[in-house]
C-alpha positions as CSV (number, residue, x, y, z in Angstrom):
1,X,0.0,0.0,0.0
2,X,1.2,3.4,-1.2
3,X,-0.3,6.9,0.8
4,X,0.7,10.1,-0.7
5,X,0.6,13.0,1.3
6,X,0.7,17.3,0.6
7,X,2.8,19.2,2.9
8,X,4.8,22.5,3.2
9,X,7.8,21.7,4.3
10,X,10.6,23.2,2.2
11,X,14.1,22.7,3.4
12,X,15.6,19.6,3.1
13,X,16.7,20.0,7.1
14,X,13.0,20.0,8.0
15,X,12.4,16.9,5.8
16,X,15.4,15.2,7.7
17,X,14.0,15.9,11.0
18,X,10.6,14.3,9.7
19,X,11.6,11.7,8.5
20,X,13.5,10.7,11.6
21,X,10.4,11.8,14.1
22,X,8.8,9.4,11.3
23,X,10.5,6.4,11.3
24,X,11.0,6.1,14.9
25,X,6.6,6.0,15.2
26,X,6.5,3.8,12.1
27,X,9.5,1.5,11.8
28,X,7.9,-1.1,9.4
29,X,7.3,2.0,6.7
30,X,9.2,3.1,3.9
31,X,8.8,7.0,4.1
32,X,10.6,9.5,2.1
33,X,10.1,13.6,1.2
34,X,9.8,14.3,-2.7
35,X,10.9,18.3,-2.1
36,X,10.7,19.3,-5.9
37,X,7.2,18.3,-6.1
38,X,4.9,21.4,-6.0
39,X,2.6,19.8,-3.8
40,X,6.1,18.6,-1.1
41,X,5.3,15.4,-1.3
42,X,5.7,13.0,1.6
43,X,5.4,9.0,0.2
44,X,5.0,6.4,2.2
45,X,5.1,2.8,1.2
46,X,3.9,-0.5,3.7
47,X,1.4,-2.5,5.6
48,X,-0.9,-1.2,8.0
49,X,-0.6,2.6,7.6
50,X,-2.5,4.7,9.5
51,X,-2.6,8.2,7.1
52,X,-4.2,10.1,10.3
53,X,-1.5,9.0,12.5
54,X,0.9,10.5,10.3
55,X,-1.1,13.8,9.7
56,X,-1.5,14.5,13.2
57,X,2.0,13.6,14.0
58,X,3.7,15.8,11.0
59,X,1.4,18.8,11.8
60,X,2.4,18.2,16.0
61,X,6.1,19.6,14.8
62,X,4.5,22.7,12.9
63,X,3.7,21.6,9.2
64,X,0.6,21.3,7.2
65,X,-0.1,17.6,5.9
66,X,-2.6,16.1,3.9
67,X,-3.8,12.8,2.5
68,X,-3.8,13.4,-1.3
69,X,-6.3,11.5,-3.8
C-alpha cells in the first residue's frame, strides 16, 4: 500500500527531522520527502498505515499535511 501526502515543508533539514520523528513512530514504513514536487510530497510505502497518525503527528512539529487522492 502506497499513501501520498501534501505538505509545506521546504528545506531539506526539515524533511530530515521528519523523517526521523517518522520512522521512529513507524518502523515497518518506507517514508521518504519528494521536495521538488509542488505539492512537497511525503510518500510512504507498507502494511498497516495509519494516514491520520501520520497527519496528526507531522502537523504536531508545525507543518501542514494532507492525505492526497
Amino acid at each position: 500500500m502506497v499513501e501520498i501526502f501534501k505538505t509545506n515543508v521546504q528545506k531539506k533539514t526539515q524533511g530530515k527531522m521528519l523523517l526521523r520523528i517518522l520512522h521512529e513512530a513507524f518502523p515497518s514504513l518506507k517514508i521518504n520527502f519528494d521536495l521538488s514536487d509542488v505539492d512537497k510530497v511525503l510518500r510512504v510505502e507498507g502494511e498497516n498505515i495509519t494516514a491520520s497518525r501520520i497527519v496528526i503527528l507531522v502537523k504536531e512539529h508545525g507543518f501542514k499535511c494532507e492525505l492526497l487522492d
